[in-house]
C-alpha positions as a printed NumPy array, in Angstrom:
array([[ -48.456,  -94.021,   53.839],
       [ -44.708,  -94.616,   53.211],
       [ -43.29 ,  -98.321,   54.131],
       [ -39.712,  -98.997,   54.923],
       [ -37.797, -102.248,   53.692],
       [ -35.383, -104.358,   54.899],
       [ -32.908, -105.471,   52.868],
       [ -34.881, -108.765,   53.555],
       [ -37.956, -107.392,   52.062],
       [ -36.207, -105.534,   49.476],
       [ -34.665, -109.14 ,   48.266],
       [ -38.396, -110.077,   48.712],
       [ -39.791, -107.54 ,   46.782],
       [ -37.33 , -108.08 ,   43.732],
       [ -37.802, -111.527,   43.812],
       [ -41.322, -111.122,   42.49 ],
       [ -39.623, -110.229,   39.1  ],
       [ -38.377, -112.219,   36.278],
       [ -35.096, -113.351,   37.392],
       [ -33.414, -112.334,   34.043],
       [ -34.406, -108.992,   34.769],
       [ -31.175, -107.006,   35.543],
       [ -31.213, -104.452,   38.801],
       [ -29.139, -101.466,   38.373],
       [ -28.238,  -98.728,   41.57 ],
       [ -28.861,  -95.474,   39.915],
       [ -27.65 ,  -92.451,   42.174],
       [ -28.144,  -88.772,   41.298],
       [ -28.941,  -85.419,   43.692],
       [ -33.022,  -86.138,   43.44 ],
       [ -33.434,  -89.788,   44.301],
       [ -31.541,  -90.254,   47.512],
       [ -32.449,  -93.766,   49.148],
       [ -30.87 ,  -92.361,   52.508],
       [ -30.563,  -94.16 ,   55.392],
       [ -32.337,  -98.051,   55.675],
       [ -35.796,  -96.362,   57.136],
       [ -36.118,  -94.118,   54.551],
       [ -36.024,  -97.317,   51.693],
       [ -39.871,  -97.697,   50.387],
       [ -41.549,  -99.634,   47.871],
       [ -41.713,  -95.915,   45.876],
       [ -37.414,  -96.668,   46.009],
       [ -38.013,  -98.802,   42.978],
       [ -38.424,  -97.781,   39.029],
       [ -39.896, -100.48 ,   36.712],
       [ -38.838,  -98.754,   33.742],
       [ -40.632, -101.457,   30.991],
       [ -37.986, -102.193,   29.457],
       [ -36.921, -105.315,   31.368],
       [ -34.987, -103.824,   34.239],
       [ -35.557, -102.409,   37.613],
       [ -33.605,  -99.349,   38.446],
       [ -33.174,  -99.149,   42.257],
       [ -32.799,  -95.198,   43.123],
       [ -30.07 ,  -94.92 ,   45.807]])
C-alpha cells in the first residue's frame, strides 16, 4: 500500500538523515512525483553515496 506525504512529512522523513547529506530534485519522463497525493515514501532514492535524490 502506497502512502502520500505532506511536505510536512516529507521534511520529516528527510530529517531522519545525516544533515550533511545533500537532497537533489532529479526530474526525467519515468519518475514523475505528480501532484502532492501522488508523493510516497517510494518518491525517495538513497543512492549510498551520501545523498538522497528526490524523483520529481
Amino acid at each position: 500500500m502506497q502512502k502520500s506525504m505532506t511536505v510536512k512529512e516529507m521534511i520529516s522523513f528527510l530529517q531522519q538523515f545525516n544533515s550533511d547529506t545533500q537532497v537533489m530534485v532529479r526530474s526525467d519522463n519515468y519518475n514523475d512525483m505528480g501532484i502532492n497525493d501522488n508523493i510516497t515514501e517510494d518518491s525517495f532514492e538513497i543512492p549510498g553515496d551520501g545523498s538522497i535524490v528526490i524523483r520529481c
